[in-house]
N, C-alpha and C positions, 0 to 999 in steps of 0.2 A: 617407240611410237608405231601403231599398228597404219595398216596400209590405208583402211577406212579414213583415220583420223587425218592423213596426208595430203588423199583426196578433197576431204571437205572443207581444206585451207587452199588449196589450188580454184580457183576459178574456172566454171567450165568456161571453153573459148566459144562454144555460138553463142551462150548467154551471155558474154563481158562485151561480145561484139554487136548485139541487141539492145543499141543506145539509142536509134530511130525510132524501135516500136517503143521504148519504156519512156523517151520524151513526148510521144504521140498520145499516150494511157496520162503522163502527167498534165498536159496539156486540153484532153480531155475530161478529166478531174476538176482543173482549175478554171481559173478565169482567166479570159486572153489577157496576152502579155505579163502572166506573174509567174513563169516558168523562167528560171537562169540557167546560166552555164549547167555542165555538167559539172558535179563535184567529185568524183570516186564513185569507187564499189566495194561490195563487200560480200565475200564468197557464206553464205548463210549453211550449205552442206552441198551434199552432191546433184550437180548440176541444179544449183539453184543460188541464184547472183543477186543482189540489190543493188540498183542504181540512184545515186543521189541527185538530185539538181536543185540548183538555190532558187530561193523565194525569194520575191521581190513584190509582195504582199504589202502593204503599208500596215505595220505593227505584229509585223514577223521577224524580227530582225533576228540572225539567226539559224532561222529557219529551213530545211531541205525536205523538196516531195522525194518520198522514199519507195521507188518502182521495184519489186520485185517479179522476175521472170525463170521460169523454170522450163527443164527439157525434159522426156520422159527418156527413159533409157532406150538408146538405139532409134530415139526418134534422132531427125535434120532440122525440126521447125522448135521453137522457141516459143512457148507460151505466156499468156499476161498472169501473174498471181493475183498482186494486188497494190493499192495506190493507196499510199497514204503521207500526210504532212507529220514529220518528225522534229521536237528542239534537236539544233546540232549541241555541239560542245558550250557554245558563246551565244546561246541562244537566251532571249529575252521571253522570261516564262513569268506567269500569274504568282502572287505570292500564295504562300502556303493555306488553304479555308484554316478559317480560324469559324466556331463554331458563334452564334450570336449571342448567347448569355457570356462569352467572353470579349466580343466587339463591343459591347456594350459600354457607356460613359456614364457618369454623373450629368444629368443635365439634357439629355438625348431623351428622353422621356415626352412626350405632349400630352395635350389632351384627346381622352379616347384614345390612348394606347393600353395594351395590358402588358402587363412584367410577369409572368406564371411563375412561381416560387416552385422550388426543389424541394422536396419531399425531406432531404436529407440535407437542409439546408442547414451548417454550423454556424449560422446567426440565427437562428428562432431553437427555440425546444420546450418540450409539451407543456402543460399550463397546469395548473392542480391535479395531481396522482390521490389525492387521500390519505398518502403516508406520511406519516409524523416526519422523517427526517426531510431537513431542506432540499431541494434543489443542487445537482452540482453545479452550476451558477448561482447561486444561492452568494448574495454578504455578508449574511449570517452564517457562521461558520460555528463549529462544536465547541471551541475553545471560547469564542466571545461569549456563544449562551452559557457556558457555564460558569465564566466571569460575568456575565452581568447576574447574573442568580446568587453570586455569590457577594456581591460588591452589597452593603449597606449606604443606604443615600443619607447624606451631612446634609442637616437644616441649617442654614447660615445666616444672621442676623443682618439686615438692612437692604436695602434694593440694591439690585447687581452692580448698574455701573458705579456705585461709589466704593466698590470693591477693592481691595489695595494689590490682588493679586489675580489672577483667574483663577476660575473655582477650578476643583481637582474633578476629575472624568465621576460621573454618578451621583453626584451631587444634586439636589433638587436646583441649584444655582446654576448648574451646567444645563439643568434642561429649562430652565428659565433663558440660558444665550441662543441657545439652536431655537427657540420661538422667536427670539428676534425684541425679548424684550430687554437687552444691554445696549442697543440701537436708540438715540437719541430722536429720531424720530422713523415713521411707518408709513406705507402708504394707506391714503384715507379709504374710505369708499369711493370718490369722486375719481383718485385714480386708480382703482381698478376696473373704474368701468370703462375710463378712458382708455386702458389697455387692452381691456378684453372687447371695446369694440374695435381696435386700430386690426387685434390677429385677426379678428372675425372677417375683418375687410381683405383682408391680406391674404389669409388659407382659413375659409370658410365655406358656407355649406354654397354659398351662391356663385364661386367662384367656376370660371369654364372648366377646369381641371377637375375640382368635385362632382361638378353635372354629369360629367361622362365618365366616370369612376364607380367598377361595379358595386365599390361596396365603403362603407364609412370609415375613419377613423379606430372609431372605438371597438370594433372588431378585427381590427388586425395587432399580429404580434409584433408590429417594430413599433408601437406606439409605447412612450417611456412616458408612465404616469409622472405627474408634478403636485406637488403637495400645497397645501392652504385651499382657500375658498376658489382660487383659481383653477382647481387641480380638478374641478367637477365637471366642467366644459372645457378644458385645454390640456394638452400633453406636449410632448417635445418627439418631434418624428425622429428610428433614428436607422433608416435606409439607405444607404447611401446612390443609390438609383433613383430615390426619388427627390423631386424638386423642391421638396420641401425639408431636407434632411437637416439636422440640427437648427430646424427651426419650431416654435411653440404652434402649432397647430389644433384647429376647434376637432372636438369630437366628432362632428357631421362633416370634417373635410373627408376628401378620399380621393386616390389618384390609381394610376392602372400598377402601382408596385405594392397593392395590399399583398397577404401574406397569404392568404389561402386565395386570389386569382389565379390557381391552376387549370384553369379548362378555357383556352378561349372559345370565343365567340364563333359562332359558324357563319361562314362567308353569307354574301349577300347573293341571292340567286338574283340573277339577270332575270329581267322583264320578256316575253313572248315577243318573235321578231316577227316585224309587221310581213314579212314579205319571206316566206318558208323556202327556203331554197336546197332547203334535202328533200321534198315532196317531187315526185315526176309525175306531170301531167298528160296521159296519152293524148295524141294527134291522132285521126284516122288519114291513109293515105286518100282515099277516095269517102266520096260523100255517101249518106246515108240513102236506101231507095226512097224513102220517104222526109229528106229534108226540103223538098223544092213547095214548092206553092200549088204545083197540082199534086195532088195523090194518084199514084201507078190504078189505073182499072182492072178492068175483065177485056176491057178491048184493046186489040191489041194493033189496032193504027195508031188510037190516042196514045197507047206506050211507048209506041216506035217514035211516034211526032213529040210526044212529050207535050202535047194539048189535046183539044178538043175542039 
């Protein structure tokens, strides 16, 4: 161990005995009365000491002002470094920032909020490229396409549900059930319109949430098309930030978690303040020669009198 490194574990002694001036630095630092005991010290290098003393702060628990004072070489007097509040060991500290697209909640959303989407966000991806092969999200996969191109569809004799079995996958019978006609009955026109007026009410264009929503429905990419006559004005959200997620939504809804809301909105400039108070208005000490009610003459009693 060199001799340097010996020193700088040893304390100097007028610094470790400069417990007056570095309570006086903390004390004027802080605010009266939240200055405690001393707590220790701690030799930082050569002739240069930190003193601790406890806080007594209300929601510092914990907590030590941390006075460091230092000597120059072959000085006598003890100088102030610096003041600052330090967590001790058992010190009550703030949790860790957590960034807000991950504070974020289902439900935490209002109206007139915006959600700005990530660039690089792995729930959206790009929309029609031009090129023949799918999507890799894509349901259609290479192996269905070319079993369904390959599959011959069976005409089957009589109306489906009197059928004694289900029909086999490719059959015109199988695409007669996914229309929904093995279904003993459907809904009529009366209730669809009952249904597409109840979403309308619900998550629709006049709702508070769509008013202040930069942009519709039917332009963003978490909107999940639905099929049938419904599927023209309503989709199924499928966001999970927004307030309407796995539910059927109109096309004219919109809430601030559309998919391309990347740019908020620019703050509101405050109003001109009636009363300017960064403006300095000069005073003169003494009045002007020509502020008084008479004007100064040629003569010079009236000037001295200040009449005439």
């Amino acid at each position: 161990m060199s001799a340097a490194t010996t020193r700088s574990r040893t304390p100097d002694r007028l610094c470790a005995e400069a417990v007056d001036l570095a309570r006086s630095a903390a004390e004027e630092a802080a605010a009266p009365g939240v200055v405690g005991e001393h707590a220790g010290l701690v030799s930082e290098g050569d002739r240069v000491v930190t003193h601790f003393f406890e806080c007594k702060e209300l929601g510092y628990r914990g907590w030590r002002w941390a006075v460091t004072v230092a000597r120059a070489s072959r000085a006598k007097f003890v100088t102030l470094d610096e003041v600052v509040l330090l967590p001790g060991p058992d010190a009550l500290l703030a949790p860790e920032w957590v960034p807000w697209s991950e504070r974020l909640r289902p439900g935490d959303m209002g109206p007139g909020d915006l959600l700005p989407t990530d660039a690089e966000d792995l729930r959206l991806e790009p929309g029609y490229t031009g090129e023949d092969e799918p999507g890799p999200n894509s349901p259609v996969s290479e192996e269905m396409a070319e079993l369904a191109e390959a599959e011959d569809a069976e005409v089957t004799v009589g109306a489906p549900a009197n059928l004694p079995m289900a029909p086999s996958r490719g059959s015109i019978t199988s695409v007669a059930e996914e229309l929904g006609m093995r279904r003993a009955r459907v809904l009529s026109r009366y209730g669809l319109h009952v249904a597409a007026d109840r979403w309308e009410e619900s998550y629709g264009a006049k709702t508070p949430m769509a008013q202040a929503a930069p942009a519709s429905c039917v332009s963003c990419g978490f909107l999940t098309p639905i099929g049938g006559s419904l599927g023209q004005a309503f989709g199924v959200c499928a966001n999970e930030f927004s307030p309407a997620d796995g539910r059927v939504v109109s096309l004219t809804y919109g809430c601030g978690g559309h998919s391309e809301a990347a740019v908020m909105p620019k703050p509101l400039r405050p109003a001109p303040p009636v009363i300017d108070e960064t403006r300095v208005d000069p005073f003169p000490l003494r009045p002007a020669p020509d502020s008084g009610s008479v004007s100064l003459g040629a003569d010079g009693d009236s000037a001295e009198l200040g009449h005439s």
